[in-house]
C-alpha positions as CSV (number, residue, x, y, z in Angstrom):
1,X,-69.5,0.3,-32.9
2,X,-67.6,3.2,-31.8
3,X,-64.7,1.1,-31.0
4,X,-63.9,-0.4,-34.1
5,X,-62.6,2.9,-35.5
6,X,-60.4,3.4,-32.3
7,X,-58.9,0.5,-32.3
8,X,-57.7,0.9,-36.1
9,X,-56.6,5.0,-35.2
10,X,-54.5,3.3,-32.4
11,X,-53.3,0.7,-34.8
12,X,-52.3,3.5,-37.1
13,X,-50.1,5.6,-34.4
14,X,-48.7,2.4,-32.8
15,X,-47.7,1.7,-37.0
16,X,-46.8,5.2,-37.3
17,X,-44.4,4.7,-34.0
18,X,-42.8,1.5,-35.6
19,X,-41.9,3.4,-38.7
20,X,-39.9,5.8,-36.6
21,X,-37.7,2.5,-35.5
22,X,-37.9,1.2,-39.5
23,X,-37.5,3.2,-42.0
24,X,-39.1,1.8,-44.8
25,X,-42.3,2.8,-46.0
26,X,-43.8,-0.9,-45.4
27,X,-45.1,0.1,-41.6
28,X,-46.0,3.8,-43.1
29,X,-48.6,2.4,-45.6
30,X,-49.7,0.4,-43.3
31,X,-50.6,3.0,-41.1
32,X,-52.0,5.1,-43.6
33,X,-54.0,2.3,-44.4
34,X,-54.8,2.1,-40.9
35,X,-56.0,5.5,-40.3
36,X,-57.5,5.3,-43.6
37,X,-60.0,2.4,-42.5
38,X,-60.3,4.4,-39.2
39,X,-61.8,7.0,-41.0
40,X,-64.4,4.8,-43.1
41,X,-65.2,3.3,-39.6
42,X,-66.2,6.8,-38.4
43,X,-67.8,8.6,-41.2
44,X,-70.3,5.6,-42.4
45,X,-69.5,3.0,-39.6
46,X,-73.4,3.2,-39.4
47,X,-74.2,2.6,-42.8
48,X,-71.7,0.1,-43.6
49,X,-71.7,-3.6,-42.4
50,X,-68.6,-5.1,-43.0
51,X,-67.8,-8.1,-41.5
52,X,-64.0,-8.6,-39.8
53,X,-62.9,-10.6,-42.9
54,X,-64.0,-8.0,-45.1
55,X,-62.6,-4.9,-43.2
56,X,-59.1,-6.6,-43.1
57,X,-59.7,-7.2,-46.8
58,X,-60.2,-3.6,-47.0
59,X,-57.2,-2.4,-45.0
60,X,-55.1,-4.7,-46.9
61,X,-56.0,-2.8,-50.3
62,X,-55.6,0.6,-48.6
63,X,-52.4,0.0,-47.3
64,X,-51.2,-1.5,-50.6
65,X,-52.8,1.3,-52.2
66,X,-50.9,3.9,-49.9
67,X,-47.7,1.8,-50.4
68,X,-48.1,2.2,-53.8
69,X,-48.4,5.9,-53.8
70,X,-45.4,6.4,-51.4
71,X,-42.8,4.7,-53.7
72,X,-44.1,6.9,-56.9
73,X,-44.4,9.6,-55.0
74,X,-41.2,9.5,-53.0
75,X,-39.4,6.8,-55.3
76,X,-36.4,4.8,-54.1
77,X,-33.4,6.4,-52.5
78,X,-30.3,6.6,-54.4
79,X,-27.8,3.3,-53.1
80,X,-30.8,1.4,-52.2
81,X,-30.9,-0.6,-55.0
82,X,-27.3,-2.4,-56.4
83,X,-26.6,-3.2,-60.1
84,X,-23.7,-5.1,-60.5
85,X,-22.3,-4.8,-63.6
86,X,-19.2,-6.9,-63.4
87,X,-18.4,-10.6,-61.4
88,X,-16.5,-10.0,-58.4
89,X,-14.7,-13.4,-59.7
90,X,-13.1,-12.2,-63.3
């Protein structure tokens, strides 16, 4: 059992690591998510029984969760997002 939770704290620093290359938040809430499920694994890995479908279903709504959290919490970069306001034909 022990190395179900080491294999997702791994998953999270090897995430961690691409989000160094790729700035974007998608690979950081992942890892959060990662680390997150890591540390569910550990604290009441005894007591809970997930099955493999059902922890991915888990880290899925973590990371979106964490995803979530990142964009309110550090919001969108200025010049990341265009409006146009005017065709570049007229």
């Amino acid at each position: 059992m022990w190395t179900s939770w080491v294999f997702w704290m791994i998953a999270a620093v090897a995430l961690a690591i691409f989000e160094v290359f790729a700035p974007s938040f998608i690979f950081l809430g992942f890892a959060i998510g990662a680390a997150l499920m890591g540390l569910i694994l550990l604290v009441g890995g005894s007591a809970l029984s997930l099955s493999v479908p059902m922890t991915f279903l888990v880290f899925a709504i973590v990371s979106l969760i964490s995803w979530v959290a990142l964009r309110q919490i550090l919001g969108v970069r200025g010049g990341q997002v265009k409006v146009w306001d005017k065709d570049i034909n007229d």
